[in-house]
C-alpha positions in Angstrom: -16.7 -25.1 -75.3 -16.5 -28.7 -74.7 -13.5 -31.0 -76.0 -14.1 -34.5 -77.1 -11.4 -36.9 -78.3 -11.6 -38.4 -81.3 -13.7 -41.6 -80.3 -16.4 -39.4 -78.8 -16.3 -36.9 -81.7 -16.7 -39.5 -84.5 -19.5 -41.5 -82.4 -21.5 -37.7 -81.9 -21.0 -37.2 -85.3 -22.2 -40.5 -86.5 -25.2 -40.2 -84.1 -25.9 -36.2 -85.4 -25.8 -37.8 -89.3 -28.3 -40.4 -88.5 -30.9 -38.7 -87.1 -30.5 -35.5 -88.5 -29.7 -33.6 -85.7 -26.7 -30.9 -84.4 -24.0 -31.9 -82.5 -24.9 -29.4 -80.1 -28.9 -30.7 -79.8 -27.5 -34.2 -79.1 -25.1 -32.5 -76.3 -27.9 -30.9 -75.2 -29.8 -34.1 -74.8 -27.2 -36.2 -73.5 -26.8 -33.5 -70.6 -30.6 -33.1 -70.0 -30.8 -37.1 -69.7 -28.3 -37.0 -66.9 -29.6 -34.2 -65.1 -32.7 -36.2 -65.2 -31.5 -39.3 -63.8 -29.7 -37.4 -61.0 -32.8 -35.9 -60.3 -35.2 -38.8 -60.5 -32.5 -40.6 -58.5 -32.9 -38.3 -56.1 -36.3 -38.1 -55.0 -36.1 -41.9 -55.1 -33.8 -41.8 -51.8 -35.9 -38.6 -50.1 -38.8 -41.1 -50.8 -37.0 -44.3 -49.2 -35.7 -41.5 -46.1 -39.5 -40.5 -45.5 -40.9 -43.5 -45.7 -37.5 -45.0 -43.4 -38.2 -42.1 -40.8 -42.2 -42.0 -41.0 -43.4 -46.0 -42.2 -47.0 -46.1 -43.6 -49.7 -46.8 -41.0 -52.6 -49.1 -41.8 -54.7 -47.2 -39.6 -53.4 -43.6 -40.3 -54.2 -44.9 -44.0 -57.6 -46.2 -42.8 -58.9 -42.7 -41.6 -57.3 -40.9 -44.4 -59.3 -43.0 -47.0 -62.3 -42.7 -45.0 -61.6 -38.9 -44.6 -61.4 -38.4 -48.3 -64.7 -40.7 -49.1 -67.0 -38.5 -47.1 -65.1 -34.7 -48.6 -65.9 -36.2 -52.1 -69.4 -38.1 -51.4 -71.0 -35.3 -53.1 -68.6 -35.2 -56.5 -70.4 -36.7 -59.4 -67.2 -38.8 -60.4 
């Protein structure tokens, strides 16, 4: 059970009359959205940390292209 006061209940139910959806699907949404965000936020700082604690290397980048053009020299695409 989730309480709302009265603003957010008469903006849900506005939104749930225009589009034809449930209060409880546009909950749902809402709740989905922000887990999202959190998540997506999320990998954006382990992605900052690795790169932070391990910076690219031209080199290292070098090889690894290299590397991957001779495993796939025989692939038709």
């Amino acid at each position: 059970m989730v309480q709302l006061n009265e603003t957010l209940l008469e903006v849900l139910d506005q939104r749930a009359t225009a589009t034809g959806r449930s209060r409880s699907d546009l909950i749902r949404e809402a709740i989905e959205q922000y887990y999202k965000e959190d998540f997506e936020a999320a990998l954006d700082r382990a992605m900052v940390e690795g790169y932070t604690r391990i910076p690219d290397d031209d080199e290292l980048d070098g090889l690894a292209e290299a590397s991957l053009r001779i495993l796939n020299a025989d692939d038709p695409w």
